[in-house]
Structure formats: C-alpha cells, structure tokens
C-alpha positions as CSV (number, residue, x, y, z in Angstrom):
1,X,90.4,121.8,-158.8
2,X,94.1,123.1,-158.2
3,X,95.6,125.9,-160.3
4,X,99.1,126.6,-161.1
5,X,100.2,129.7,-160.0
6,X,103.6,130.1,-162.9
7,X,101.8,129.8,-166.8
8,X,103.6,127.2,-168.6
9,X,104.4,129.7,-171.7
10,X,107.0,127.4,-172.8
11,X,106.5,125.0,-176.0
12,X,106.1,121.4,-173.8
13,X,106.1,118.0,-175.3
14,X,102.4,116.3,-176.0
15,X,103.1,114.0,-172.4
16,X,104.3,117.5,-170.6
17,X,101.1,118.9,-171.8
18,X,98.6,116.2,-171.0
19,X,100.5,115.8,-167.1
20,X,100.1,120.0,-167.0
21,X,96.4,119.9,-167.2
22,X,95.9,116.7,-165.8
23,X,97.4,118.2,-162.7
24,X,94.9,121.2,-162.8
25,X,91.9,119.6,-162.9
26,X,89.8,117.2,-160.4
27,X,86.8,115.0,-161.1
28,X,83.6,115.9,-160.6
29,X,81.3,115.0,-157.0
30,X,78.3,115.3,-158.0
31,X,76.2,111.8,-157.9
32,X,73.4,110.4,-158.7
33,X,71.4,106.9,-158.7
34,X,70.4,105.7,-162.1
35,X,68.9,102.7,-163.0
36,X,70.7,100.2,-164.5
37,X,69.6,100.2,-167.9
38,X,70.1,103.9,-168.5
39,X,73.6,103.1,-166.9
40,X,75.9,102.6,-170.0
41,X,78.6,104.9,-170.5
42,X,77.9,106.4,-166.8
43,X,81.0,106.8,-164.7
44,X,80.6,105.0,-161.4
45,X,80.4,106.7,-158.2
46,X,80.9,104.3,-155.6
47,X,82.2,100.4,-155.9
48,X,79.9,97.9,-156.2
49,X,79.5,95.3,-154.4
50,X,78.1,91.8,-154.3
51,X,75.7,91.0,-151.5
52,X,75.1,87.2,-153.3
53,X,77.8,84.4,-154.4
54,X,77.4,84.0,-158.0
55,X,76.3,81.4,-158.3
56,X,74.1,81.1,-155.5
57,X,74.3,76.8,-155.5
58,X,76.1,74.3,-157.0
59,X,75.2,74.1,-160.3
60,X,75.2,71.8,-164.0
61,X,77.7,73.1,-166.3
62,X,76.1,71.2,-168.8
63,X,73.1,68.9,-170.0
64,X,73.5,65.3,-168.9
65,X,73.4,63.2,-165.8
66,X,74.1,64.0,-162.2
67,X,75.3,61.0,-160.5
68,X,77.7,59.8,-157.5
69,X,81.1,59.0,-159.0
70,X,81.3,55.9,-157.0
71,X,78.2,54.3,-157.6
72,X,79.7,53.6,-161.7
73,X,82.0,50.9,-160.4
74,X,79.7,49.2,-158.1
75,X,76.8,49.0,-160.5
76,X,78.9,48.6,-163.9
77,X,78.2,51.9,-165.4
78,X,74.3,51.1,-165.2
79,X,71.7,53.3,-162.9
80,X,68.3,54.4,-163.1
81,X,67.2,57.6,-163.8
82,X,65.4,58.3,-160.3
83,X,64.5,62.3,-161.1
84,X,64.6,64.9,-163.7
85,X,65.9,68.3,-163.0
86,X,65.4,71.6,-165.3
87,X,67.2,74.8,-165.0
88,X,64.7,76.6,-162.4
89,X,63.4,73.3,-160.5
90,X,65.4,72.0,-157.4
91,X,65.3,67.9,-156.8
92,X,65.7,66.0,-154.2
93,X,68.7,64.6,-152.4
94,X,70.1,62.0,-155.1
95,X,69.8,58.3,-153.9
96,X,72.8,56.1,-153.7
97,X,73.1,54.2,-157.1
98,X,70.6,56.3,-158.9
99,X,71.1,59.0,-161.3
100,X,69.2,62.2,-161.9
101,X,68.7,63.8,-165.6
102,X,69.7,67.3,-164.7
103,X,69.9,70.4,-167.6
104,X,72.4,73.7,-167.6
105,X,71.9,75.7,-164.5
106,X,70.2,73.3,-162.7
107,X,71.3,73.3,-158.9
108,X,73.1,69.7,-158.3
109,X,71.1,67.4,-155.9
110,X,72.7,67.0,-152.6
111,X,74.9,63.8,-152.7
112,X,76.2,64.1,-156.5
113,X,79.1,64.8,-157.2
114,X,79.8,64.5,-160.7
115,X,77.7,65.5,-164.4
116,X,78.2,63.8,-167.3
117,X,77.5,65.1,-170.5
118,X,74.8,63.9,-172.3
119,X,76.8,62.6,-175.2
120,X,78.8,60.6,-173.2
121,X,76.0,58.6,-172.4
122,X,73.4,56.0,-173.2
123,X,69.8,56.1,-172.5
124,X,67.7,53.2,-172.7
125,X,64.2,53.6,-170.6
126,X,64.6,54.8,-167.4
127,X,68.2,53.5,-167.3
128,X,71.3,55.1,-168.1
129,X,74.8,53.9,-168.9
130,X,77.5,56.1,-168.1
131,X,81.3,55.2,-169.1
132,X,83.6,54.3,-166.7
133,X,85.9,56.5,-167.1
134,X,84.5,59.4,-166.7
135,X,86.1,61.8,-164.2
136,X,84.9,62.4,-160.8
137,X,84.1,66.3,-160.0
138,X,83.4,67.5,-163.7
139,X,80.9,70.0,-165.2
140,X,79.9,71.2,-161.8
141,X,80.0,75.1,-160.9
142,X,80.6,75.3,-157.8
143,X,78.5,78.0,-155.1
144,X,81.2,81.2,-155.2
145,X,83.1,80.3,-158.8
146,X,82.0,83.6,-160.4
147,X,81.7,86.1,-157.6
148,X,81.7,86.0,-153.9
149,X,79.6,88.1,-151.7
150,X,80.9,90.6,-150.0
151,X,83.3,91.1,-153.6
152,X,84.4,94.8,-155.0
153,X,82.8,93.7,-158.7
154,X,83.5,96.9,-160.3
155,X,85.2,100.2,-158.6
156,X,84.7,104.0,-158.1
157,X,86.0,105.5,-161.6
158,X,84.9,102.6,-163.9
159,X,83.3,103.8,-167.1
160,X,80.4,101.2,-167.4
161,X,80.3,99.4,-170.5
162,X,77.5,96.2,-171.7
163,X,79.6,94.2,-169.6
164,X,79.6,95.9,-166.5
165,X,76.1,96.3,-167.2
166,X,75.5,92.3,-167.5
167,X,77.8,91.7,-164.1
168,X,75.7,94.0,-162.5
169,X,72.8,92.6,-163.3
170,X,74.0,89.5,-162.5
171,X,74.5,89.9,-158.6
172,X,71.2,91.5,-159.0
173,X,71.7,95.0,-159.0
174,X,68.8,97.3,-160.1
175,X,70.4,100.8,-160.0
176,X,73.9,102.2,-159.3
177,X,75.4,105.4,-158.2
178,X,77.4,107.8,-161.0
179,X,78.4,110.9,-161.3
180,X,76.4,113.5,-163.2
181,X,77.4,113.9,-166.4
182,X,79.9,116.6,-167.5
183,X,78.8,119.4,-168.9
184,X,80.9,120.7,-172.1
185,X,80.3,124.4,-173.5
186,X,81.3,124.4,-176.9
187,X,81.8,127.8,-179.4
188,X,83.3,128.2,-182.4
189,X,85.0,131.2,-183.3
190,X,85.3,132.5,-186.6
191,X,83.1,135.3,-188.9
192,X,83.7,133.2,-192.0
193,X,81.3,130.4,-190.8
194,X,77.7,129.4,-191.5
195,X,75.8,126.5,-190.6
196,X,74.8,123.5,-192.7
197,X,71.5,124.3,-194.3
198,X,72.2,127.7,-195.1
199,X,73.3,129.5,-198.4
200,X,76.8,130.0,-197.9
201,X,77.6,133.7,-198.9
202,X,81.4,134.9,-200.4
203,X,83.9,133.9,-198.0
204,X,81.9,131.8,-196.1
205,X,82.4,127.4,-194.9
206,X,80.7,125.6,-193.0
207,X,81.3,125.1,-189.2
208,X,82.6,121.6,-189.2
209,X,84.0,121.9,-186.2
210,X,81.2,122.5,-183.7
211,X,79.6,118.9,-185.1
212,X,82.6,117.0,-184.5
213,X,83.2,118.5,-181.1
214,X,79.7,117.7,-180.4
215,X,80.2,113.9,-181.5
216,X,83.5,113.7,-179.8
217,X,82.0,114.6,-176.8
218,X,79.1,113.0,-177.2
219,X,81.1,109.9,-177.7
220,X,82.8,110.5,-174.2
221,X,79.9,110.4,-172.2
222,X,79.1,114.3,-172.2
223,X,76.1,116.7,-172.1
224,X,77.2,119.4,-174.8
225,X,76.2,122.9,-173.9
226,X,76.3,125.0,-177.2
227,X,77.4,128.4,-177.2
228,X,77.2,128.9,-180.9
229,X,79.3,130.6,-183.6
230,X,81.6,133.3,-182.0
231,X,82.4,136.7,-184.1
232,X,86.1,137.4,-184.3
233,X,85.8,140.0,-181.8
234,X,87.5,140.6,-178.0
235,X,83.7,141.3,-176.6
236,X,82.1,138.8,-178.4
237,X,85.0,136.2,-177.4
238,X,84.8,137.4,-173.5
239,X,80.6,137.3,-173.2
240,X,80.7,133.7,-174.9
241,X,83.8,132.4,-172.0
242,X,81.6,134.0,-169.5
243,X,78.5,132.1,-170.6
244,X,80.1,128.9,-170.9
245,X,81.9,129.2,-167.4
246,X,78.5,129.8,-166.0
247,X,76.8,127.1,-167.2
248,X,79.0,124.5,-167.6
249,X,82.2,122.2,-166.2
250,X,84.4,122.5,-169.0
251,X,84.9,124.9,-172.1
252,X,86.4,123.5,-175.6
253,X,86.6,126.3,-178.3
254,X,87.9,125.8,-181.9
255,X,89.8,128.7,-183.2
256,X,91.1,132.1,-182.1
257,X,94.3,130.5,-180.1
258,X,96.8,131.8,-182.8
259,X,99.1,135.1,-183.0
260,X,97.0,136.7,-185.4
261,X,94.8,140.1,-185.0
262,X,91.5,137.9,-185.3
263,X,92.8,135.7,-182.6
264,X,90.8,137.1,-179.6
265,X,90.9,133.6,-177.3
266,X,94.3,134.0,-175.5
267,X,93.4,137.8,-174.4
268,X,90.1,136.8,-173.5
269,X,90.7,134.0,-171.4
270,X,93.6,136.0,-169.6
271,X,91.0,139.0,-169.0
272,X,88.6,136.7,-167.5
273,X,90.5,134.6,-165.7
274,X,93.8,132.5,-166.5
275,X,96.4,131.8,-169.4
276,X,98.5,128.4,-167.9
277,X,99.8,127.0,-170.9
278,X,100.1,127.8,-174.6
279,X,102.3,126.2,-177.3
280,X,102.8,122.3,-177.5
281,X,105.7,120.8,-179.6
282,X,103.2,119.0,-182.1
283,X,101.7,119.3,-185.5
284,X,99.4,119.4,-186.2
285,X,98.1,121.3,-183.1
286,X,100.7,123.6,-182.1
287,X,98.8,126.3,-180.6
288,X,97.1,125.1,-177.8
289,X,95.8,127.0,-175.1
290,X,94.4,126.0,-171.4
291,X,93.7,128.3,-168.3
292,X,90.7,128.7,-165.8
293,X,87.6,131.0,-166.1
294,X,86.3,131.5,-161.9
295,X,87.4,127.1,-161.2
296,X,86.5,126.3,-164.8
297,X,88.7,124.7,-166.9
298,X,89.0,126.3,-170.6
299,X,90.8,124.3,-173.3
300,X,91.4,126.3,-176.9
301,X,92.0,124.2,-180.1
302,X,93.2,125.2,-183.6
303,X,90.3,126.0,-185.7
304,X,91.6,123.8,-188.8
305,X,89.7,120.8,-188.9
306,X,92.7,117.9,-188.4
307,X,94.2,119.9,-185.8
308,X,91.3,120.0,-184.0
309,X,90.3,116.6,-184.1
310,X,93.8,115.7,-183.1
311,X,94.5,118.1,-180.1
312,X,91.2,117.1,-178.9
313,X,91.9,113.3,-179.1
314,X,95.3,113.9,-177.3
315,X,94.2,116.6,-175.0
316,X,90.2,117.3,-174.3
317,X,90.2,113.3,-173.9
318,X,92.2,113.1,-170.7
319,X,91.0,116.3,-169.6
320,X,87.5,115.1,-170.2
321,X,87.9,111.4,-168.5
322,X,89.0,112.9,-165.7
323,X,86.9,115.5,-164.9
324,X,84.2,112.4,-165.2
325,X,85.5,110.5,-162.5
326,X,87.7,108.0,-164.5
327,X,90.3,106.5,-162.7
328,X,93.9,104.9,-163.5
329,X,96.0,105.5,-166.5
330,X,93.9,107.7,-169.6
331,X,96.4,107.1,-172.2
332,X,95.2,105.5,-175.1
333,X,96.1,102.2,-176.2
334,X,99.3,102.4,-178.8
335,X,100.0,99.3,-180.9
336,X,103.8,98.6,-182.4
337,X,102.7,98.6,-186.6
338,X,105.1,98.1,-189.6
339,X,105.3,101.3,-191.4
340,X,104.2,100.4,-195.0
341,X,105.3,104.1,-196.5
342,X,108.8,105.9,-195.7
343,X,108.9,109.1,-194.2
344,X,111.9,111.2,-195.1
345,X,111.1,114.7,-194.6
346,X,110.1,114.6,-190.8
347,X,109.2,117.8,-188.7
348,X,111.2,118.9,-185.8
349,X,108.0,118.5,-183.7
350,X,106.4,115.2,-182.9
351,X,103.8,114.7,-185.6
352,X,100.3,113.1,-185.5
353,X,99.4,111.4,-188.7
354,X,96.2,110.1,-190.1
355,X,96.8,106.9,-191.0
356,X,95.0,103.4,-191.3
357,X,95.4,100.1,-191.3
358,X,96.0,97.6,-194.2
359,X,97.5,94.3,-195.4
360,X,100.5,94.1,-197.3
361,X,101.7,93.0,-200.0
362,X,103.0,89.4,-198.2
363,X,99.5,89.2,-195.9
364,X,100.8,90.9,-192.9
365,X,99.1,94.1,-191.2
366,X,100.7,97.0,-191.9
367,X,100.1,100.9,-191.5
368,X,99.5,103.5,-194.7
369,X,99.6,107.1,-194.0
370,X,97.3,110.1,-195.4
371,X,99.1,111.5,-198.5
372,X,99.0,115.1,-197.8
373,X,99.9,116.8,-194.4
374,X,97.3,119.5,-194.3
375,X,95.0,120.1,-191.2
376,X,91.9,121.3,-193.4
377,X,91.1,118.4,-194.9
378,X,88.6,116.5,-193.3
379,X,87.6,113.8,-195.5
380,X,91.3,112.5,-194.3
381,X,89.7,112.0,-190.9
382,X,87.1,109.3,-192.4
383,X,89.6,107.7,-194.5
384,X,92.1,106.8,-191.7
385,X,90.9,104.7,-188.6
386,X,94.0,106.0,-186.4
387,X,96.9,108.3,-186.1
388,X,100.4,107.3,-186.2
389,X,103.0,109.3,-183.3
390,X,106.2,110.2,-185.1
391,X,109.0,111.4,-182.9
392,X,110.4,114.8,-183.5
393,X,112.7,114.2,-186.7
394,X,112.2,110.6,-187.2
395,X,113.1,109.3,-190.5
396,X,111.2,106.0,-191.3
397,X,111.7,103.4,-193.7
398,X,108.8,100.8,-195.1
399,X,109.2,98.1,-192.7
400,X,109.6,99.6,-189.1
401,X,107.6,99.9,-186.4
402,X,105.9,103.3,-185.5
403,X,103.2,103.7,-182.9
404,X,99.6,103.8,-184.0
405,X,97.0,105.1,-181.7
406,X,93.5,103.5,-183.0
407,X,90.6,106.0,-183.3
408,X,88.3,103.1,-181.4
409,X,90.4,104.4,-178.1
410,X,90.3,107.8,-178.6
411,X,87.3,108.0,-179.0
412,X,86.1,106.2,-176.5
C-alpha cells in the first residue's frame, strides 16, 4: 500500500476521487487453493492454464454420418453404413466408400472428412444416401478449435464467474488459486439507532445502514467483520477504528464524517492515523472521508441512507475490487439513455440520481428519475434499478441522453 504524504482537503471531482484512493491502495497477496466449486466469485491468483487442446480429437458437431467427401461421386450418393459411433465410443479407421453413423461429440474415424447431418439424409437398412451436394469439411470440430494447450484461459485478477467456472472445468481443472477474501470492518455511528427486532424508543430508527453495507459487500465477494453500532463519542469512535484496523483489510463506516459536534470520524481517524481526503464535488455524498489507520485503508460515508448507498457504489467499489486483486479498468459500465423527465433546477455539483428504466410513450427505452431528491429515503433505492450521472449544472430536456450507471454493475 502507498500513502500520500499532502491530504487532499480540497473538494475533487467523483473521477479525482476514485484515482486518489485508487492510488493508495494495493491488492491483497495472500492466496489460497480452493476447489473449483467453492470458486465463484473468488478473485484469481495466478493465470490458468490449459495443459489439454480443447477438444482433445476431432470431433462430430452434429448427429449424422461421417463419410469421405469423395466417395459421394464415385458411388452416387449411396454407402453402407459400416459402423456406429456414440459420443464416448471411438471406431475404427473408416473404409473407403463406407460411411459410419456417428452422434455429437463423437471423435471422427480416421479417414473422414466430412459429417452430414442427419436430416440431410436418407436411411434405408444398412444403406445411406447422402446428397450430392453436400460440402466437403462440414460439422467437424477440429483437435485445438476451443482451447490450445499451453493457452492463458483466464488471467491473474479475473473475478470468477459460472463461466469461468465451466472453462475451467472444461480443460479439467479441479481447484484454482485465489486470493483470500477481503476482510471489511463495518460500524455505524450514531446514538439514535436500534436494531431491527427491538422496540424503538423516542428518538430512535433503525440501523439501515449496517445491512446494506453488509449486502453490498457481501455482493462484492467480501467477509464482513462487524464492529456494531458506534456511540457518538471521540473514545468510542477511536476504540471501534482501532478494532477494525486490527482485524481487518479495509474499514467502511456510515456516519460521523460531517462538520457537526456529533461528528467524531474525521478527528478520530486523524488521531489514529491519517486524514488524505475529505470533500467530493457530488450530491448526494459530499462528505467523504478516506485516510489510513497503521497500512489500513478507512473509508467514511454519509450516514443518510441514499448517500450512502451511492458513495459506496462510486467509491468503496473500486476501492474494494482492488484491494481483491481485480485487474484492468473498475469503472462501471455507463449506457447513453433518453431522459424521459427534464431537469431544470440542476446542482452545481455533479449529481447521482436514482432512476430506472422504462418504455415510453412511442416503445422506446427511456430513463424516469426518483421524484424527490432526499438522501433518507430508502424505499427510492428499491424502486430505481440505476443511477443517472448529471454534470455539475446540467439542464436537461425530455429526450436527451444522460448517462445511466445500472445497479447490476455496481453491484457487482
């Protein structure tokens, strides 16, 4: 891990922001070898490679006949069906002006060159005719086609989904080596909150927050370490940083990153350890904080609901993939959407809208946003299916194309 030796107290752009801590943090080294079906979702380790061609022999594309393309002309089309050949059975070298009844996945005889589909042909006894004009070479994998041995099949840094998973399996592979999962503290901050299943007393809601963090991350591939609910106090702030940078790789808290007397995050962290960057041009999700506790990174998040879901789909995301060994580009996908509302009173931060996706009026997808702006509503986080990315004092108009950012990525 590399730390930054100038805090970046300035208000940065979302991008600014994400490069900042992206540029702090390294991936994990720890490995280990887990077997392939307790593999999914498991960041790879090492490459791995095919020690077999895939597929291992020539092989029938389809269910049909195997013949020599240049016995058709010599015997009319007519041959007799010499041998029978099911997927898992290997015949014999194919005689000239005989065929062989071969099924899909069958390895071709040696001295065919050609399979015809069943349907193309007509079966009477133990003859066969075949048409003429069938082409010379078709329905025939080849040794190789798939994979070649000796191939790079899936690199260091891939995030293994079912595919992966059924390549693997496919050259054979019984186990492969990942990185341990990341460990994620997670606390809450806050006197006012209970948890679910208790009587809420006066002044009291319930902590939201430390459920979806725990899904979130969850969702990423993560082994959650759960501080609990944090009192709005500087002691009780600094014992539950220390705990989480002792027992864990990263630390996510909701709340307590604001200005405000109760906001005990900020000094905390800087008593402990580092402050590198507060303030991000964005709403919702302004306050922001990140630093280092002793090499572990800390990320602080607004405690309202929606900001907190959105910083830490823009921001805990990338930080999270990386620390986990992910390689290449971590930005979420963004797809170009027709606005179907107008937005005239934009903010002079970039904004980051619930919003989902619909059909208009003339049958063609467009993009509805959340009615309301406020970051305490969290039933607008199960309505919408994405956020949309305004630019800093963008006025829209039904009909334009804005960027929407899918919650299937992010959360991913």
């Amino acid at each position: 891990m590399t730390t930054s030796n100038a805090p970046r107290r300035q208000i940065l752009s979302k991008q600014e922001a994400v490069d900042f801590v992206l540029a702090q943090v390294a991936p994990l080294t720890e490995m280990e070898i887990v077997l392939l079906d307790a593999a999914l979702g498991r960041v790879l380790a090492q490459p791995l490679v095919s020690a077999i061609n895939v597929p291992s022999w020539d092989n029938s594309a389809m269910d049909g006949y195997a013949i020599r393309h240049a016995d058709l002309a010599a015997h009319n089309g007519q041959l007799p069906v010499a041998q029978r050949i099911p997927a898992g059975s290997i015949g014999v070298a194919l005689e000239p002006g005989t065929a062989a009844r071969i099924f899909t996945g069958a390895p071709i005889p040696a001295g065919a060159d050609t399979v015809v589909v069943q349907e193309n042909c007509e079966r009477d006894g133990e003859w066969v005719r075949i048409p003429l004009d069938c082409k010379a070479g078709t329905n025939i994998r080849c040794i190789g086609e798939d994979v070649r041995a000796g191939a790079e099949i899936c690199a260091a840094g891939t995030r293994l989904a079912p595919q992966h998973l059924g390549l693997a399996a496919t050259i054979g592979a019984a186990q492969v080596t990942v990185y341990r999962r990341l460990r994620v503290a997670v606390l809450t901050t806050g006197d006012e909150l209970a948890q679910p299943g208790e009587a809420l007393q006066p002044g009291q809601i319930y902590n939201s927050n430390q459920f979806m963090l725990h899904g979130m991350l969850r969702a990423w591939g993560c082994e959650v370490v759960e501080i609990g609910i944090v009192a709005d106090s500087r002691e009780a702030t600094v014992a539950a940083l220390q705990r989480g940078a002792h027992t864990a790789d990263l630390i996510i808290a909701s709340g307590g990153v604001s200005v405000g007397e109760e906001d005990h995050l900020k000094p905390a962290l800087e008593e402990l350890g580092s402050l590198a960057l507060w303030n991000i041009n964005i709403r919702p999700g302004k306050p922001v904080a990140f630093g280092t506790i002793a090499g572990t990174p800390v990320l602080g998040t607004p405690g309202n609901p929606v900001s907190l879901f959105v910083t830490c789909c823009l921001f805990a995301r990338p930080l999270v993939l990386r620390r986990q060994g992910i390689s290449g580009d971590l930005a979420p996908r963004v797809l170009k959407i027709r606005a179907g509302f107008a937005w005239t009173k934009p903010d002079k931060r970039a904004e980051f809208h619930r919003a989902r996706l619909q059909t208009g009026a003339d049958g063609e997808l467009e993009v509805a946003v959340f009615p309301t702006r406020s970051s305490a509503v969290v039933s607008s986080l199960t309505w919408a299916d994405g956020l949309i990315e305004l630019a800093p004092r963008r006025v829209i108009a039904p009909g334009e194309m804005v960027d929407f950012l899918p919650f299937a990525d992010l959360l991913h």
